[in-house]
C-alpha positions as CSV (number, residue, x, y, z in Angstrom):
1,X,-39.4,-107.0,41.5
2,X,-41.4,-104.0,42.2
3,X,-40.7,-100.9,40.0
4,X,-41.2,-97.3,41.2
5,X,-41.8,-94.6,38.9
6,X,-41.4,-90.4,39.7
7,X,-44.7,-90.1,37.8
8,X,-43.7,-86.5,37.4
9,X,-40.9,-87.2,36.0
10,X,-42.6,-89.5,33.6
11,X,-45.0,-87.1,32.5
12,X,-42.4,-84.2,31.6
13,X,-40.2,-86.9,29.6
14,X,-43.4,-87.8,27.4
15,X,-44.7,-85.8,24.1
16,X,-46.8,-82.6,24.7
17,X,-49.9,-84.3,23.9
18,X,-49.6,-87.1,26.5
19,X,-48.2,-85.4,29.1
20,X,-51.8,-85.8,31.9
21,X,-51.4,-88.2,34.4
22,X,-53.8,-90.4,32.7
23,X,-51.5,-90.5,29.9
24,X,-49.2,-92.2,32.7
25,X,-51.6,-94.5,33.7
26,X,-51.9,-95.7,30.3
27,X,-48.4,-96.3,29.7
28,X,-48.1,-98.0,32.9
29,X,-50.8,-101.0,32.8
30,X,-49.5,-100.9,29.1
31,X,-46.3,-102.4,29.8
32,X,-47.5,-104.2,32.8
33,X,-49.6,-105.8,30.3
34,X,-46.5,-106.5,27.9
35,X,-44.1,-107.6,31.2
36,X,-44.4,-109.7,34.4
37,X,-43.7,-106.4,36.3
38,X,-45.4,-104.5,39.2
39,X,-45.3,-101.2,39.2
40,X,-45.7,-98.5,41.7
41,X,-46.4,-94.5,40.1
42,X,-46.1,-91.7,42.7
43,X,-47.1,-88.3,41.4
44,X,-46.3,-84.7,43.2
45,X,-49.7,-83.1,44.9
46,X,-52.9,-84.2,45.9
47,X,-55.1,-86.6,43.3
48,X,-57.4,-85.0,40.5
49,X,-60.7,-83.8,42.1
50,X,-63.0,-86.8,42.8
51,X,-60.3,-89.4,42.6
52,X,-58.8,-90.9,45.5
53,X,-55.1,-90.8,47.2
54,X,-54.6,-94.6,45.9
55,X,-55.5,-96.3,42.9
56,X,-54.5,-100.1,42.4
57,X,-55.1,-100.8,38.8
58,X,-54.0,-104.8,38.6
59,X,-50.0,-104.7,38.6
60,X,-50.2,-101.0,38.9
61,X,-50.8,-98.7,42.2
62,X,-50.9,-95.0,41.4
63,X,-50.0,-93.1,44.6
64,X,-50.3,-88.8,45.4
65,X,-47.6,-87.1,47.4
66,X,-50.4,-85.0,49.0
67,X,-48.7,-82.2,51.0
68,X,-45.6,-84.1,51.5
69,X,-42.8,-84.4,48.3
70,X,-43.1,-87.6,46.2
71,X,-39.5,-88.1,46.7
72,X,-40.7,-88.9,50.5
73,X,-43.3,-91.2,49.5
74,X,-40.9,-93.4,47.0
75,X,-38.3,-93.1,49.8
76,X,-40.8,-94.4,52.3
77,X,-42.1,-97.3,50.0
78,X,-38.6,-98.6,49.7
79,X,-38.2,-101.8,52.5
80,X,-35.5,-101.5,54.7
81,X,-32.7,-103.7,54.3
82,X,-31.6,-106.8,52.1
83,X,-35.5,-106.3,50.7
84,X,-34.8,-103.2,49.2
85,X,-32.2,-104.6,46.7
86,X,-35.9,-106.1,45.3
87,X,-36.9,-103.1,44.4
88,X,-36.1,-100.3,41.3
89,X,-36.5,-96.7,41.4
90,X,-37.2,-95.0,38.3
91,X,-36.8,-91.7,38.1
92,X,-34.4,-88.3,36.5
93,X,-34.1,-86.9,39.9
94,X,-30.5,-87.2,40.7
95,X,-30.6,-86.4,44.4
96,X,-33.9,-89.4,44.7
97,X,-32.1,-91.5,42.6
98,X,-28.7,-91.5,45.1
99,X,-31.0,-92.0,48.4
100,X,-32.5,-94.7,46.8
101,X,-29.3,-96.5,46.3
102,X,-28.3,-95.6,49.6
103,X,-31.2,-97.9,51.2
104,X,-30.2,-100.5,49.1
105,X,-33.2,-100.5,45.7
106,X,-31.7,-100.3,41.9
């Protein structure tokens, strides 16, 4: 079951002194380490200078919004259909949250 995380939202829910995106990072392969999970993190904007648009880090994929909203990119990772019952969406945003559930993802 792949899980989807607003990496924003992530970030702002952690303690001051881990709130970078690298901070993320580090708590997502850390829990893919602990579970047999795959997770997908999707921050706002474009990636840190020097880094690219897409990272796959074992179970992990680290994806930037760019100049579109992240919302739009979780939205557009979600399969249409049955398939996106498969999938979880993690994230504060209540307005995300309800369009995920309307194509079907948890």
């Amino acid at each position: 079951m792949p899980v989807v995380i607003d990496g924003n939202n992530l970030l702002h829910s952690l303690p001051l002194e881990q709130r970078s995106r690298a901070d993320v990072r580090r708590h997502a392969l850390d829990l893919v380490r602990q579970e047999s999970v795959r997770l997908v993190v999707v921050f706002y904007g474009p990636p840190p200078k020097g880094s690219p648009s897409y990272e796959h880090l074992w179970r992990v994929s680290v994806r930037y919004s760019g100049a579109v909203s992240a919302d739009s990119v979780i939205l557009d990772l979600l399969p249409d259909g049955r398939a996106a019952a498969q999938w979880v969406v993690v994230t504060n945003d209540r307005r995300l949250r309800e369009l995920a559930r309307s194509k079907g993802a948890g």
